[in-house]
OpenMM code with the backbone's topology and positions (N, CA, C; nanometers):
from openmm import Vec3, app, unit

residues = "UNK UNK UNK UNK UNK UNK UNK UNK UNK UNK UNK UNK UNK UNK UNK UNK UNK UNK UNK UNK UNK UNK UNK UNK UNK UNK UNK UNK UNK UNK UNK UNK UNK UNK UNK UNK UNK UNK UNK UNK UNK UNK UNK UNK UNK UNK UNK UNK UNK UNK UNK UNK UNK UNK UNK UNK UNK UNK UNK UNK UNK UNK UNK UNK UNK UNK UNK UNK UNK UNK UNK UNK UNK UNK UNK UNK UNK UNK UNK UNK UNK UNK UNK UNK UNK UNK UNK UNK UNK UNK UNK UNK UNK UNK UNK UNK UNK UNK UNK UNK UNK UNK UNK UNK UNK UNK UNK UNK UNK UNK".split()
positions = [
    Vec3(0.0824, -0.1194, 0.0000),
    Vec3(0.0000, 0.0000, 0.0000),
    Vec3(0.0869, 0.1259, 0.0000),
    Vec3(0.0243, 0.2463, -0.0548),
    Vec3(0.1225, 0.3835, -0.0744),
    Vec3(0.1093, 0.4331, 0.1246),
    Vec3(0.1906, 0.5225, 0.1121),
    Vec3(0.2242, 0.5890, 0.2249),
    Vec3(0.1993, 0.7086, 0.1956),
    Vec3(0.1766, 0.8399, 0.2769),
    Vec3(0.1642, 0.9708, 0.2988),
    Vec3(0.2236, 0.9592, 0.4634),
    Vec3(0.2843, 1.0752, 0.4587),
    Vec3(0.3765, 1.0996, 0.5429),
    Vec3(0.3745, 1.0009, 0.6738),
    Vec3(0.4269, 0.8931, 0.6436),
    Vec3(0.4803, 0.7726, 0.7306),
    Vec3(0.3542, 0.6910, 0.7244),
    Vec3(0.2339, 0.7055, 0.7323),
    Vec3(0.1157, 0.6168, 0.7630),
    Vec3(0.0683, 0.5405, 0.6443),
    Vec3(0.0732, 0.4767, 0.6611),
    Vec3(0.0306, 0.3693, 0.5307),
    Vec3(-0.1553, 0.3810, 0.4811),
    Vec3(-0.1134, 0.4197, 0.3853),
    Vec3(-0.2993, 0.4052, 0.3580),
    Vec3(-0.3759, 0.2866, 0.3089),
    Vec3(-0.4983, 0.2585, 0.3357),
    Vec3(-0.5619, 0.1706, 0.2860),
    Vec3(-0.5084, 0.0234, 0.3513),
    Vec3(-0.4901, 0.0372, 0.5003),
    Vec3(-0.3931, -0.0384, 0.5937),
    Vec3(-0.4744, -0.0518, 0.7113),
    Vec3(-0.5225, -0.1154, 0.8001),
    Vec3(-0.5581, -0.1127, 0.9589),
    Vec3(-0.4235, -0.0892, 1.0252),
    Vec3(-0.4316, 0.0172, 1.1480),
    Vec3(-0.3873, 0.0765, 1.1961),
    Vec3(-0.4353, 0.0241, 1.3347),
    Vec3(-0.2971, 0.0569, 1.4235),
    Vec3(-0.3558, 0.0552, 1.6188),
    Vec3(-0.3298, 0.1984, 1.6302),
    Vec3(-0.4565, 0.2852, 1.7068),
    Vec3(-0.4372, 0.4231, 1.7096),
    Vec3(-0.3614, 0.3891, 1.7930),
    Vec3(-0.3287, 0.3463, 1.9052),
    Vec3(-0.2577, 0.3742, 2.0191),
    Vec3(-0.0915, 0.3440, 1.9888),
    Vec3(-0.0686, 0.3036, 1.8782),
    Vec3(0.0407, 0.2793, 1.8411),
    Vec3(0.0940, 0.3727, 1.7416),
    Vec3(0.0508, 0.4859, 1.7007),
    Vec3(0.0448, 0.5842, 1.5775),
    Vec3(0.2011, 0.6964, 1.6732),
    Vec3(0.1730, 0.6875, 1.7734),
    Vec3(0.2820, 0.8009, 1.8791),
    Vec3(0.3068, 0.7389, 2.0032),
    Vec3(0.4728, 0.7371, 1.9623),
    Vec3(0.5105, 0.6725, 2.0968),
    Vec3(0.5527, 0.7218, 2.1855),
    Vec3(0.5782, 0.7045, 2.3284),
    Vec3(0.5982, 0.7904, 2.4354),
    Vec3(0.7669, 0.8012, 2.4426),
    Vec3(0.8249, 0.9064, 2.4703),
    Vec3(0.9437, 0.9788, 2.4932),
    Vec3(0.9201, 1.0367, 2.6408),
    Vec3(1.0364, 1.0395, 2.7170),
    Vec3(1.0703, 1.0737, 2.8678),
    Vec3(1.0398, 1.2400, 2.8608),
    Vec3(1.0163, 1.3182, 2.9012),
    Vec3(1.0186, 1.4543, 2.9079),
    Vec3(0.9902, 1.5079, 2.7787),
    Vec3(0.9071, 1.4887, 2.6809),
    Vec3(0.8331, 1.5033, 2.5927),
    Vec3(0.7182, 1.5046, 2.5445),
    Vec3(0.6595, 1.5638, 2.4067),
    Vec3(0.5333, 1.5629, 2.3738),
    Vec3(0.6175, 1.4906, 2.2223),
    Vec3(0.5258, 1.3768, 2.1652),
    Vec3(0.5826, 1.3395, 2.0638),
    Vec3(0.4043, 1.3768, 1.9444),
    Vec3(0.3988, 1.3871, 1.8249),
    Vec3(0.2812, 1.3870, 1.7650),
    Vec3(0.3344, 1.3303, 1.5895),
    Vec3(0.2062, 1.2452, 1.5517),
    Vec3(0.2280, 1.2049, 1.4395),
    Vec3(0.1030, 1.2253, 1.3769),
    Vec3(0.1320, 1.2967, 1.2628),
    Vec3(-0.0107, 1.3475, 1.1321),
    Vec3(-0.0225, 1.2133, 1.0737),
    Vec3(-0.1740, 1.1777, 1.1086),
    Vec3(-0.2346, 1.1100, 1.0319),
    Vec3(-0.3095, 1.1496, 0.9068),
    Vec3(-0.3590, 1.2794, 0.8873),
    Vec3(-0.4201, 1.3026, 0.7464),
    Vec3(-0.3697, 1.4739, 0.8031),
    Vec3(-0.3665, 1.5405, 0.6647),
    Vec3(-0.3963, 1.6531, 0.6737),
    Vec3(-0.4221, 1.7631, 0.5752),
    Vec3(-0.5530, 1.7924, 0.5415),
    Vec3(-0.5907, 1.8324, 0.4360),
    Vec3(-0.6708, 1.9452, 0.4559),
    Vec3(-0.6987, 2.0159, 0.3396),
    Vec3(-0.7421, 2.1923, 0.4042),
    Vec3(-0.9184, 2.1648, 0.4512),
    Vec3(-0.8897, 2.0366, 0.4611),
    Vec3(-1.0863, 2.0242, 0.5504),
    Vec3(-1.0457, 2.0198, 0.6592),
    Vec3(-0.9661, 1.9691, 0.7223),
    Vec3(-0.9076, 1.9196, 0.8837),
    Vec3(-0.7955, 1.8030, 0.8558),
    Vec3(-0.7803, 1.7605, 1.0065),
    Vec3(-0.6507, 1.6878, 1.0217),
    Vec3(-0.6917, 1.6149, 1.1360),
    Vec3(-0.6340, 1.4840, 1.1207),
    Vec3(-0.6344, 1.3799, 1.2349),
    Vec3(-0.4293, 1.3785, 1.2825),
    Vec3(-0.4487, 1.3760, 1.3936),
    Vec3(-0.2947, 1.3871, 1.4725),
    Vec3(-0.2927, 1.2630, 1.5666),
    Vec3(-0.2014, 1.2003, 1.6069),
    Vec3(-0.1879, 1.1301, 1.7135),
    Vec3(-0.1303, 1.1760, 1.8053),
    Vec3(-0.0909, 1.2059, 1.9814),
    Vec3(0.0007, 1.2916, 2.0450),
    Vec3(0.0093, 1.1428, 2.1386),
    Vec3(0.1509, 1.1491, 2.2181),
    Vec3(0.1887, 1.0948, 2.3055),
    Vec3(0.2110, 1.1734, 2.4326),
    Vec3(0.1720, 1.1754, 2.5684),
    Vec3(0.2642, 1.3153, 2.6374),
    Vec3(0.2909, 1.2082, 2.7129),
    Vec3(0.4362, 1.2765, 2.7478),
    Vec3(0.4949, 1.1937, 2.8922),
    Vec3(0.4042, 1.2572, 3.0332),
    Vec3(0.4281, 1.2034, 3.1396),
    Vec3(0.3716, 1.2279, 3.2780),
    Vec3(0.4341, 1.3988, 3.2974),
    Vec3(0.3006, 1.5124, 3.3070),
    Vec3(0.3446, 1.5645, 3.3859),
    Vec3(0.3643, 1.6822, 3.2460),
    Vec3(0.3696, 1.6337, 3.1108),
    Vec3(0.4192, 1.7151, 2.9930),
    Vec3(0.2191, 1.7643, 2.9679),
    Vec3(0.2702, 1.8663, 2.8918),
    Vec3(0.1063, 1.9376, 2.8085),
    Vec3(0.1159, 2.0402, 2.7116),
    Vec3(-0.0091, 2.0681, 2.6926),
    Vec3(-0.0232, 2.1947, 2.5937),
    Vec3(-0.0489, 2.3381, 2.6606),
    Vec3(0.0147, 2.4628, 2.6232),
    Vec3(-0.0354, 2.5519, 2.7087),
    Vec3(-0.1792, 2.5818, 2.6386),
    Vec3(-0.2057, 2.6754, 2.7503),
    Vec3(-0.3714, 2.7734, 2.6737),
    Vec3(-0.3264, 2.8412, 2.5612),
    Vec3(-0.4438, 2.8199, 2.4664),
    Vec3(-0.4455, 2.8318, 2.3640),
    Vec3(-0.6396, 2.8306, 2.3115),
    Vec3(-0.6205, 2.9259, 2.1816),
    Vec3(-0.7889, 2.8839, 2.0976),
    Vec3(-0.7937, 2.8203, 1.9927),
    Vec3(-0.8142, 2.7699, 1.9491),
    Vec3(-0.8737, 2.7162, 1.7615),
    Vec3(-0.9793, 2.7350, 1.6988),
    Vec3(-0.9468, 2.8251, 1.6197),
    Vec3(-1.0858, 2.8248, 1.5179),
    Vec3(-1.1546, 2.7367, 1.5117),
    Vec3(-1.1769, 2.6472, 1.5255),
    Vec3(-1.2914, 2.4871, 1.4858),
    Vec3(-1.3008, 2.3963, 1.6194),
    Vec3(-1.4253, 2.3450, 1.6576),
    Vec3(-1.4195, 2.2409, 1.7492),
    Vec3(-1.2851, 2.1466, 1.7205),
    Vec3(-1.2332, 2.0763, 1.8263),
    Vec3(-1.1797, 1.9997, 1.8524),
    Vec3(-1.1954, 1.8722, 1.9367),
    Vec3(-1.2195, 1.7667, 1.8472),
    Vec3(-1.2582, 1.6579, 1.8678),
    Vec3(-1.0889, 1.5490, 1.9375),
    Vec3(-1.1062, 1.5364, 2.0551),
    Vec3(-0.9989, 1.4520, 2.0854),
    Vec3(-1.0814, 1.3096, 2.1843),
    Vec3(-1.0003, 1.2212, 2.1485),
    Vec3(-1.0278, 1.0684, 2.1740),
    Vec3(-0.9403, 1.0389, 2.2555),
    Vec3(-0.9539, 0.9817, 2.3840),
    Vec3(-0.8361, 0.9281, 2.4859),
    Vec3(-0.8117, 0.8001, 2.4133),
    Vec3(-0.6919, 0.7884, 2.3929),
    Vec3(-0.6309, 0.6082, 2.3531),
    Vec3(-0.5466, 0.5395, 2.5282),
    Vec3(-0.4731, 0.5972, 2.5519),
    Vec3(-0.4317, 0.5930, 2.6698),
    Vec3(-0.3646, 0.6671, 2.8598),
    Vec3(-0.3819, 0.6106, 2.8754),
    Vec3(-0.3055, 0.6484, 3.0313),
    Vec3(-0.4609, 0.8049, 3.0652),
    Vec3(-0.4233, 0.9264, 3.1052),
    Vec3(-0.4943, 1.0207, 3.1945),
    Vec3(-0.4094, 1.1339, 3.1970),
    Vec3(-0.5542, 1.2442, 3.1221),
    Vec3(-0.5266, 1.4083, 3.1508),
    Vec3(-0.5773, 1.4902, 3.1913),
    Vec3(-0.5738, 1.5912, 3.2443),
    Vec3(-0.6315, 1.7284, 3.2495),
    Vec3(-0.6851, 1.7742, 3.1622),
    Vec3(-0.7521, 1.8202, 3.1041),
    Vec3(-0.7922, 1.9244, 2.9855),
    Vec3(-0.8868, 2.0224, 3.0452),
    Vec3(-0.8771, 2.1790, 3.0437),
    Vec3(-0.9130, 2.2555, 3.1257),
    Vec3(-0.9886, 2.3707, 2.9841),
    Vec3(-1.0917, 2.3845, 2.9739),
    Vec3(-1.1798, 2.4404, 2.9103),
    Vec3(-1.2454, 2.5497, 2.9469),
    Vec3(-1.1797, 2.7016, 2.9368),
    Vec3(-1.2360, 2.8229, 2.9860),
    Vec3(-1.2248, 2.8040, 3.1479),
    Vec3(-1.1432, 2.7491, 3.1895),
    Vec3(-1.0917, 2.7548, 3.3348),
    Vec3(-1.1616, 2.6483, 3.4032),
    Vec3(-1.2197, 2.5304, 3.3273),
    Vec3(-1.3215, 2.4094, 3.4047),
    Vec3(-1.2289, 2.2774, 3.3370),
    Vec3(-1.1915, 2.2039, 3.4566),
    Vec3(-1.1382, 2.1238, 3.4605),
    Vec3(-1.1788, 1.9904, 3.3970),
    Vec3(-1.1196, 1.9345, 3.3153),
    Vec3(-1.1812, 1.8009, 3.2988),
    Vec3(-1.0918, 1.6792, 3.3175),
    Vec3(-1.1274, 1.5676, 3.3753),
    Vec3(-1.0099, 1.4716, 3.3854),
    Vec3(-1.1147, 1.3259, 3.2821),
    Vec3(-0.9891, 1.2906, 3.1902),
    Vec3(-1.0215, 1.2497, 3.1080),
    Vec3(-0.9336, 1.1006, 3.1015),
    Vec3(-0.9887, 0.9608, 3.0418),
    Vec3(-0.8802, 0.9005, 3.0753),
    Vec3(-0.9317, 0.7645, 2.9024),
    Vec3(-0.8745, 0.6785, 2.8756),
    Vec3(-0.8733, 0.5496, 2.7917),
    Vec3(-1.0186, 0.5522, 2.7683),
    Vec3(-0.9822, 0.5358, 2.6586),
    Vec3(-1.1924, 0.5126, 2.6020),
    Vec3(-1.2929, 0.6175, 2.6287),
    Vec3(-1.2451, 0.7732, 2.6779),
    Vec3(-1.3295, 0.8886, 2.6715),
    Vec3(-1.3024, 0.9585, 2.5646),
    Vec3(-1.4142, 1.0467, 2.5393),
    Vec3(-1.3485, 1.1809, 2.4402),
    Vec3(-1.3837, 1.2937, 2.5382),
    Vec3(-1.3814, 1.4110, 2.4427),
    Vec3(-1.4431, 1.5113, 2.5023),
    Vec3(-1.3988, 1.5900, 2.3569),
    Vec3(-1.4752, 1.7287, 2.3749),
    Vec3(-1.4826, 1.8462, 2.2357),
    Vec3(-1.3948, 1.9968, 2.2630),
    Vec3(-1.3204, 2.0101, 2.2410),
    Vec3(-1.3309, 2.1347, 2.2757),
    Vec3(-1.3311, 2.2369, 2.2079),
    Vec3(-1.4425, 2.3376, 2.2473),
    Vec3(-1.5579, 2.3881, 2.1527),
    Vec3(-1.4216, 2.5250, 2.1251),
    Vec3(-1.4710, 2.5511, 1.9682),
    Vec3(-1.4215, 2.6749, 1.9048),
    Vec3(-1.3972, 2.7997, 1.9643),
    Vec3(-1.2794, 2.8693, 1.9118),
    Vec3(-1.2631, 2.9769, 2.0111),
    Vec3(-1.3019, 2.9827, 2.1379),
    Vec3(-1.2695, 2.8987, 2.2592),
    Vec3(-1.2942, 2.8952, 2.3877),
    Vec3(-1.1047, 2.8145, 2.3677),
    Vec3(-1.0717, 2.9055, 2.5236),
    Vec3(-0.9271, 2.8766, 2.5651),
    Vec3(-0.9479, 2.7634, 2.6536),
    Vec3(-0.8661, 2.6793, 2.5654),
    Vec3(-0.7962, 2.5422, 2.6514),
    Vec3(-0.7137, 2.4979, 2.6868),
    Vec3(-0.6366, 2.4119, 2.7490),
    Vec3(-0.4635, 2.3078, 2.8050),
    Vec3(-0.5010, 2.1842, 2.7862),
    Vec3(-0.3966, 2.1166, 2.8218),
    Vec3(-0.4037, 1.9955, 2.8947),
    Vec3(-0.2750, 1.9800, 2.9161),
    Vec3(-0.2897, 1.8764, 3.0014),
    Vec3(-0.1844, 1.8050, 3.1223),
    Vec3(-0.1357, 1.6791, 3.1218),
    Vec3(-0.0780, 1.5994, 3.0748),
    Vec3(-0.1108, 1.4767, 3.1088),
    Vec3(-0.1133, 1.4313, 3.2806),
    Vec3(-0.1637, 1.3625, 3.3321),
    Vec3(-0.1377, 1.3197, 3.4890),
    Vec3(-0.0615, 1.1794, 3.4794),
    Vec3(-0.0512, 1.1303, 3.4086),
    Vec3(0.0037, 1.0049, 3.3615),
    Vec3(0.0235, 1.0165, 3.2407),
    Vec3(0.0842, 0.9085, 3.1940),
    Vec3(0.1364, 0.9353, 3.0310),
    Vec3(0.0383, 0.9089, 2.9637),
    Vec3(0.0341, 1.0030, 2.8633),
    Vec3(-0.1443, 1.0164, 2.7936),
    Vec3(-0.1398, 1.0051, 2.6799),
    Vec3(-0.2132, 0.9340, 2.5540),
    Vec3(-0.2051, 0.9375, 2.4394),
    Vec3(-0.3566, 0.9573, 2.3733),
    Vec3(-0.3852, 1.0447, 2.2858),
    Vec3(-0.4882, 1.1056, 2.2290),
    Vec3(-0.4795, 1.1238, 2.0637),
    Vec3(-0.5757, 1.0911, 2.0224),
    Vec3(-0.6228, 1.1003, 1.8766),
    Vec3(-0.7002, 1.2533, 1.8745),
    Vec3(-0.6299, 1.3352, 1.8114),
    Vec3(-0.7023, 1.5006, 1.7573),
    Vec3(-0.7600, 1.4953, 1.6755),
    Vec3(-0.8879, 1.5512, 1.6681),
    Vec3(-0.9633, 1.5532, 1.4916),
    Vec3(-0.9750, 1.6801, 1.5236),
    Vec3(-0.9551, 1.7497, 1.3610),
    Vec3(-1.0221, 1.9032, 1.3760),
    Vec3(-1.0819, 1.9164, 1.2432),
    Vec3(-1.2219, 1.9689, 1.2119),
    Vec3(-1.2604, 1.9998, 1.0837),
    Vec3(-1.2816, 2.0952, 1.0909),
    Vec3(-1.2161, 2.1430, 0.9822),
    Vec3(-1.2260, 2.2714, 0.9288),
    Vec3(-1.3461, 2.3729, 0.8655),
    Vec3(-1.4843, 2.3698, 0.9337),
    Vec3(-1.5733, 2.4112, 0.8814),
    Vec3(-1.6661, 2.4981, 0.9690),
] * unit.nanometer
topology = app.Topology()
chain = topology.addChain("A")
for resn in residues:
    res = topology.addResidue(resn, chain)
    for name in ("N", "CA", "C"):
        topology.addAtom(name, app.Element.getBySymbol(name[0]), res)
């Protein structure tokens, strides 16, 4: 099967295997990315995150593993394996990992 930037297409995939964990790091691997949106994979080590920040478009993220923080207009959410949660457009968000956390990002662009 062809490849686009490392991921094999037209292939079954383990999301949880798309980004692997690094010691004192955030690691992320693009799974698609096209001017509709983009699917990402992120790994964070314990204790690593994203600062506050907005995005134009909901943001759809999927827990694959371990447990985070994600803090939405100053409301906390603890999130862990087999949850999602959204976080809605232009509203400031983080996250944290509390354990080493791995998450699938969707964002569409519309």
């Amino acid at each position: 099967m062809a490849e686009k930037k490392g991921v094999a297409l037209g292939e079954a995939l383990n999301l949880a295997n798309l980004a692997g964990y690094q010691d004192g790091a955030v690691v992320s691997r693009t799974v698609i990315d096209k001017p509709v949106g983009t699917i990402t994979a992120f790994a964070f080590d314990a204790g690593e995150g994203l600062s506050e920040h907005t995005a134009p478009y909901d943001a759809f993220v999927q827990v694959l593993d371990g447990e985070a923080e994600i803090n939405i207009e100053g409301t906390a959410h603890t999130v862990s394996a087999g949850e999602i949660i959204i976080m809605p457009a232009n509203k400031p968000h983080s996250l944290r990992a509390v354990k080493r956390f791995k998450m699938l990002l969707v964002m569409i662009r519309a």
